[in-house]
C-alpha positions as a Python dict, from the first residue, in 0.01 Angstrom:
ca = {
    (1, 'X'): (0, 0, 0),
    (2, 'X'): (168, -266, 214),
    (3, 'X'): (490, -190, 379),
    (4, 'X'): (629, -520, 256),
    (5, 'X'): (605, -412, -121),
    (6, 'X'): (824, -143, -234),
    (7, 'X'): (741, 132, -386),
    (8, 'X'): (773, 207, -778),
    (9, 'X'): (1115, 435, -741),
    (10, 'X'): (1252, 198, -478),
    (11, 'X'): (1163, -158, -739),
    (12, 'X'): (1360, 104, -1035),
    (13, 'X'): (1664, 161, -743),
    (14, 'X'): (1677, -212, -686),
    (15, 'X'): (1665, -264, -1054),
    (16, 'X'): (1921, -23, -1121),
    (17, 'X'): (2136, -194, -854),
    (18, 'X'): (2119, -534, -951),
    (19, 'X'): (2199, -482, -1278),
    (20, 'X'): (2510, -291, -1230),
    (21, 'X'): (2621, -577, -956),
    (22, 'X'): (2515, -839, -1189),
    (23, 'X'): (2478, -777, -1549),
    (24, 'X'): (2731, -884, -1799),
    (25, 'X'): (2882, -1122, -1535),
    (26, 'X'): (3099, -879, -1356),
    (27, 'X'): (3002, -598, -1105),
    (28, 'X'): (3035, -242, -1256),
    (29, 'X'): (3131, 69, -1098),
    (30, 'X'): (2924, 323, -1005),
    (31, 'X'): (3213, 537, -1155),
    (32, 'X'): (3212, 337, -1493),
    (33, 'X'): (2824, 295, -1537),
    (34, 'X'): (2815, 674, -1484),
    (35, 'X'): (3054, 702, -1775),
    (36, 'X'): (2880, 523, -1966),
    (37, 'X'): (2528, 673, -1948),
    (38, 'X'): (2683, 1010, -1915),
    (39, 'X'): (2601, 1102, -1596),
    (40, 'X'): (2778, 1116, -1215),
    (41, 'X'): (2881, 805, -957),
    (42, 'X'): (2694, 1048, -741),
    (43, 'X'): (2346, 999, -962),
    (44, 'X'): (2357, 692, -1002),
    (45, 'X'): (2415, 643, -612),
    (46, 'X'): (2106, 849, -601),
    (47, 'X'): (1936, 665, -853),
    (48, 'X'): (2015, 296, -644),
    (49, 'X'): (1871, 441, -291),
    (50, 'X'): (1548, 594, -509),
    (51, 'X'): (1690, 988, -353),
    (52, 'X'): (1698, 1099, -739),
    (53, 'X'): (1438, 930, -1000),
    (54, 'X'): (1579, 819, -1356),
    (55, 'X'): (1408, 1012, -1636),
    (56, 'X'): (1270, 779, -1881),
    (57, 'X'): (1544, 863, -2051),
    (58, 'X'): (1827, 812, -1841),
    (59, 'X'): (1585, 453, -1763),
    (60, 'X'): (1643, 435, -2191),
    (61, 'X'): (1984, 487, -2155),
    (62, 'X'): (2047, 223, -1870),
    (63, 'X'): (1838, 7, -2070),
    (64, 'X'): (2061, 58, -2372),
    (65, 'X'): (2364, -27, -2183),
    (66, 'X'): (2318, -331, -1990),
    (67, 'X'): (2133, -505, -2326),
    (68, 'X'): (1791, -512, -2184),
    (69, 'X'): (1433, -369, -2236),
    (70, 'X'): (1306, -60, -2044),
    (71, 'X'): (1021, -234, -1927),
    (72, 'X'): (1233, -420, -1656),
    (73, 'X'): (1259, -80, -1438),
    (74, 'X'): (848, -134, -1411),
    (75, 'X'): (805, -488, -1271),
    (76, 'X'): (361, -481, -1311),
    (77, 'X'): (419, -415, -1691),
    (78, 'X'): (669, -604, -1756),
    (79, 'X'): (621, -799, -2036),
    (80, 'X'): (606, -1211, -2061),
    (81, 'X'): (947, -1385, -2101),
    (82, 'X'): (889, -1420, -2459),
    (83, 'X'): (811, -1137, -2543),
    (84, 'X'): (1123, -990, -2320),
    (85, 'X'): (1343, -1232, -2473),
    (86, 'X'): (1228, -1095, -2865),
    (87, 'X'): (1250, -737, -2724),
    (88, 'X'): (1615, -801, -2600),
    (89, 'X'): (1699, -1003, -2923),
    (90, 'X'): (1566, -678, -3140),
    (91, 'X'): (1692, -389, -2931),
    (92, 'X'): (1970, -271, -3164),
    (93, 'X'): (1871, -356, -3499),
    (94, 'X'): (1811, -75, -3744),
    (95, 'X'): (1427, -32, -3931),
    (96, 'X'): (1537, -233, -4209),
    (97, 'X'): (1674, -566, -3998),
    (98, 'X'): (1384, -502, -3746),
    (99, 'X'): (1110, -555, -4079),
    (100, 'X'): (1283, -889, -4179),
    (101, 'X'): (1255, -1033, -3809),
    (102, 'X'): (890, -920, -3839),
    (103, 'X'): (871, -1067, -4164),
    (104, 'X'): (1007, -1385, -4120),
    (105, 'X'): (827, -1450, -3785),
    (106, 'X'): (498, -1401, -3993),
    (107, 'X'): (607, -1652, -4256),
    (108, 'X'): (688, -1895, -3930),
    (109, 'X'): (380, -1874, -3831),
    (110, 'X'): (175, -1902, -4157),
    (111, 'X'): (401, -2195, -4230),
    (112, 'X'): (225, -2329, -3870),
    (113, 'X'): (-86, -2258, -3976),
    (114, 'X'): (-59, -2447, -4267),
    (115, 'X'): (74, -2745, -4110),
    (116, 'X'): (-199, -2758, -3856),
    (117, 'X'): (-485, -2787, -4162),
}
C-alpha cells in the first residue's frame, strides 16, 4: 500500500474527526459527542487517532448523530452523491414513510418513461 494513502482505520479517524469539527456548523466536543453516542471523550479520542476502532455500531451510532449515512466512514464504497443525498434524506423515516418515498419515486419515473414515448 502506498505510504501516502491512509489506511482504512486512519480514513474512519479522519472521518470521525471532521465531522465532529465540522458537522452541523459548529465544532463539537469530544465530551458532548461522547454523550451523545454513549460512550467516553477518551474513545472517541481513540477513535480520531485510529488507537481504538469504532464497531459498526458505534460507526451506526455516529452515523445517526451527525445526520449522515454509514457508508461515509468507508471512502472506496461510498456511494454516488445521489444516492448519498437519498440515503441522508431517508435515514429517519419509519417503514411506512420509507414505502411512499419508494413509491412515489417509481411513479416519477414511470411518469418519465411515458413522456419519453
Amino acid at each position: 500500500m502506498d505510504a501516502q494513502v491512509p489506511g482504512i482505520y486512519e480514513q474512519i479517524a479522519n472521518k470521525i474527526r471532521e465531522l465532529r469539527t465540522t458537522a452541523k456548523g459548529q465544532t463539537i466536543s469530544q465530551e458532548a459527542l461522547a454523550q451523545a453516542v454513549n460512550t467516553t471523550a477518551n474513545t472517541i479520542s481513540r477513535w480520531e487517532t485510529a488507537t481504538y476502532k469504532p464497531s459498526i455500531s458505534d460507526s451506526e451510532g455516529l452515523a445517526r448523530f451527525f445526520g449522515v449515512p454509514i457508508t461515509v466512514f468507508f471512502p472506496e464504497a461510498h456511494p454516488k452523491p445521489r444516492t448519498n443525498a437519498l440515503l441522508s434524506a431517508t435515514a429517519d423515516l419509519d417503514d411506512k414513510d420509507l414505502e411512499e418515498v419508494t413509491l412515489y419515486a417509481q411513479f416519477r419515473r414511470t411518469r418519465r418513461k411515458r413522456r419519453k414515448r
